[in-house]
Structure formats: C-alpha cells, structure tokens
C-alpha positions in Angstrom: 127.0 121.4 132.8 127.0 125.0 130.6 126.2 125.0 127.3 129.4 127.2 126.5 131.4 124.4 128.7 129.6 121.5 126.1 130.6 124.1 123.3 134.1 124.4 124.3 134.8 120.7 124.8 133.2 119.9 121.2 135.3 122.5 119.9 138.2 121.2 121.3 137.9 117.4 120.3 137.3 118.7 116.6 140.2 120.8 116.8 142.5 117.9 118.2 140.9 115.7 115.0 141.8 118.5 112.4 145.4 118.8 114.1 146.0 114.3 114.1 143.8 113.2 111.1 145.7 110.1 111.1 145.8 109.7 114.5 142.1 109.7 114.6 141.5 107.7 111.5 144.2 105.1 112.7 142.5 104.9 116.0 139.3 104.4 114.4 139.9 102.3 112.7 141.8 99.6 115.3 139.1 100.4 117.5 136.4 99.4 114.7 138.7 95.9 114.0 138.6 95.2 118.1 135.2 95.8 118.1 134.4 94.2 115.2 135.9 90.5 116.2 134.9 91.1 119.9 131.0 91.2 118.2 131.9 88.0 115.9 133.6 85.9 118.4 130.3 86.1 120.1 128.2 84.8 117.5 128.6 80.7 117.8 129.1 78.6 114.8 131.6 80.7 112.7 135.1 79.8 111.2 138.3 82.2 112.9 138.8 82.9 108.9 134.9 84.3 108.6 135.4 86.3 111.9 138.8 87.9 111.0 137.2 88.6 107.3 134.3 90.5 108.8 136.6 92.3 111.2 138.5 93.7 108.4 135.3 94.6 106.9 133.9 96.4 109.4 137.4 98.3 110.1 137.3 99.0 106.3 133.6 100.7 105.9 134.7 102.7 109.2 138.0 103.7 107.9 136.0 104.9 104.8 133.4 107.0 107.3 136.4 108.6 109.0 138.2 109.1 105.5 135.2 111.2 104.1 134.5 113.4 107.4 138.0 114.6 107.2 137.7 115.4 103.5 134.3 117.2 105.1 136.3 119.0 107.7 139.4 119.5 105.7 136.8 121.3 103.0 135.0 123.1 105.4 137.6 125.1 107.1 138.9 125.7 103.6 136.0 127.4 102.7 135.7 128.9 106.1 139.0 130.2 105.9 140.1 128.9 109.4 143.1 127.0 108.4 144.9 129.5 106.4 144.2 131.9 109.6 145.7 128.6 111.6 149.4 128.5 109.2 149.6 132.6 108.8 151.3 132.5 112.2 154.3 130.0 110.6 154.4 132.6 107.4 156.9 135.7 107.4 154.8 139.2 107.0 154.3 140.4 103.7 155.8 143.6 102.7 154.3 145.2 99.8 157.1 147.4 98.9 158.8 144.5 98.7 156.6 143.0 96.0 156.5 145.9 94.0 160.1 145.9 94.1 161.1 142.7 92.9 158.8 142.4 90.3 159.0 139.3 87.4 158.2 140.5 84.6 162.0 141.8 84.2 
C-alpha cells in the first residue's frame, strides 16, 4: 500500500466526518454504549443497574472526546480557510460594481 493511497483514504474519512458531524458523534457514541455493557456484562458480580450506569458513562466521556475533536476540526479549517472555499461554490459571484452601486450609507 502507497503512502499517497494511505493519504488519500485518511483524507477522505476526515472529510466524510467534517461533512456528518452528527453522524459520526451519534455513531460514536452508540458504539461506545455497546461496547461499554458488552465489557460490563463480562465482569461477574455486578447489578444490571451498575452495568447500564457505566455504559452511559463511558458513552458520555466518548461523546465528549468526539464533541471536542469536532470543535478541533470545525476550528481548524476555519483558520485554514477550507470551509469557506468548501460553501463559495453555493454563493452567487460578487460583482463589485454592484456594491459600489448600491451603497448604504444613502
């Protein structure tokens, strides 16, 4: 396998999580609760309530993690400048004379 191949896939999977940040951080986190009571239903001697309460835990302090790496991502291609190149295709062209035309400080 390429390095540009590895590249390429990375930069794919980040660009599906910055187009579905909910998706991502919903699937996290059901993924962290299955996890979580599939662990704690292995450990012998503890109540269903102490299990599910862990579960929900767990899925909490890995929501959280997802939360603040797509405030990371979010802020990073703000400062990169990325996203506003990703929504200038949606926006109508700018036309200065336009602007200078219709001025509001009438």
């Amino acid at each position: 396998m390429s390095d540009s191949n590895t590249k390429s896939k990375i930069q794919s999977m980040r660009e599906w999580v910055v187009e579905h940040k909910l998706r991502a951080v919903g699937s996290l986190w059901l993924s962290g609760i299955a996890g979580s009571i599939a662990y704690n239903w292995s450990q012998p001697g503890m109540k269903t309530s102490v299990r599910i309460i862990h579960a929900r835990l767990h899925a909490q302090a890995l929501t959280l993690a997802a939360l603040a790496g797509a405030a990371v991502v979010e802020y990073y291609d703000h400062k990169s400048g990325t996203k506003s190149e990703r929504y200038a295709k949606f926006l109508p062209p700018i036309d200065s004379s336009y602007s200078h035309s219709h001025s509001h400080k009438d």
